[in-house]
Each structure stands twice: as C-alpha cells, then as structure tokens.
N, C-alpha and C positions, 0 to 999 in steps of 0.2 A: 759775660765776656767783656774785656776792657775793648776799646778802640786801638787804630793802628790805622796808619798810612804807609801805602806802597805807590809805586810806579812802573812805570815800563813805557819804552820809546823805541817805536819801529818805523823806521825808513824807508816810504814808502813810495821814494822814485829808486831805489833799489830791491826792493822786497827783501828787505832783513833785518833784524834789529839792530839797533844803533848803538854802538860800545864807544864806550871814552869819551861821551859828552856829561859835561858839568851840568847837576842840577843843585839851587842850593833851594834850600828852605823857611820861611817868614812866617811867624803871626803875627793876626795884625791886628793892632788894638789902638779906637779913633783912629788916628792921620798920621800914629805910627807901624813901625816894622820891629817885629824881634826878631836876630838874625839865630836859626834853632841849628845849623847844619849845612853840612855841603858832603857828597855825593857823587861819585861818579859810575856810570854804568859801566856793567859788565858785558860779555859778549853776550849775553842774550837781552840786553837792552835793558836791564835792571838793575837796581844796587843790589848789594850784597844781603842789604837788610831791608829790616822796615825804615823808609825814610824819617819815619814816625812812629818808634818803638810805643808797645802800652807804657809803658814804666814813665813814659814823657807827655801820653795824650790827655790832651781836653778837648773839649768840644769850643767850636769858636773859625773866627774868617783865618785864613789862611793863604799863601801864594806859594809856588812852586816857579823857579824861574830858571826854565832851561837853557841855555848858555849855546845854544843851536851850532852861534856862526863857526868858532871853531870846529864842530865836530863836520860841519858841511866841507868847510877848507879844509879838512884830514882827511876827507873822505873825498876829495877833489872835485865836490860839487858846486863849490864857492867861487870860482871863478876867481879873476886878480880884482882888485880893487872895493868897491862898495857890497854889502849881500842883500838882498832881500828880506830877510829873515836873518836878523841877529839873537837877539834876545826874547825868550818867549814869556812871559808870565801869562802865569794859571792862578787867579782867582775867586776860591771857592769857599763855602760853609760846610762843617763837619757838624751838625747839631745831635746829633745821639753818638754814643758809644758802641761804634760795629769799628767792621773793617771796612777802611775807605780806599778805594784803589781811582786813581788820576794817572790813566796812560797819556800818551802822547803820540798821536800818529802826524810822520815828520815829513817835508819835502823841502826844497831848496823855495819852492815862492805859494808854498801854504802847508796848512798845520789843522787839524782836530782832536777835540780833546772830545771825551765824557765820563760818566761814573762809572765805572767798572767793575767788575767781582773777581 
C-alpha cells in the first residue's frame, strides 16, 4: 500500500468539528519549504481528500500549517483585536509508506495534535 496523509480539526471549546479553516501544506527539505497545497475543511472538519494523495507521497519531514485565527474570528471566538492562537504549524516525519493521519484538536488559547488512524 502506498502512503497518504489526512487530517481532521475539531473544536474543542465548542465540541464540533471545525469547517472553513485553511490548512496548507510543506515539505521540508534542510532549511527549506516546498509549498505541496492548500485545503480547506469541510463540515466535518476535514478536506475533501487526502491532503497528501498516494500518487504525491514520500516519505520525509513535513508541516501542516493551520491557519486557526480566522476560523476562530468566523466562529466568533477571536474576540476584536490580537488572537492567541493564529497560526498553527505541525511538524512532523512520515518515514514508511502507511497512512498518516495528523488531527488537530483546536481551542481559542490551545491546541493538540498526535498520530492518528
């Protein structure tokens, strides 16, 4: 089976997943970024696809950079002015050929990630 990258982002000062937040996506190779994609979640907090279809995958570091702050100010958690949480990057290694799933459990003043199935 080839490799593949998914996600999923659930809000978790609401309990429900998080739609219409921007995630995009990087490899990173030394001290650079290749920019592979951009994404936005569906209502069930997902893209539509593999963020990382097989037909694209290697193994290698990787970032996932969720784009938080507006989805918080859409979802009127953001308050006016400065956020807590703007910008999320996920930086991680896919070293074998599976499926790699990188959720995102979200709040307005913290966030966890881990590897998922």
């Amino acid at each position: 089976m080839a490799g593949y990258l998914t996600t999923h982002v659930l809000d978790t000062a609401l309990g429900k997943p998080a739609s219409g937040l921007e995630i995009e996506l990087f490899r990173i190779e030394g001290e650079g970024r290749e920019f592979l994609g951009r994404r936005i979640t569906n209502e069930d907090g997902r893209t539509d696809g593999p963020i990382l279809p097989e037909a694209d995958f290697a193994t290698g570091i990787y970032e996932l950079v969720f784009h938080a702050g507006g989805y918080l100010r859409a979802s009127r958690q953001g308050g006016e002015g400065l956020l807590f949480l703007d910008v999320v990057p996920i930086r991680f290694a896919m070293a074998e050929e599976t499926h790699f799933h990188v959720p995102l459990l979200l709040s307005p003043f913290g966030y966890s990630t881990y590897r998922g199935s």
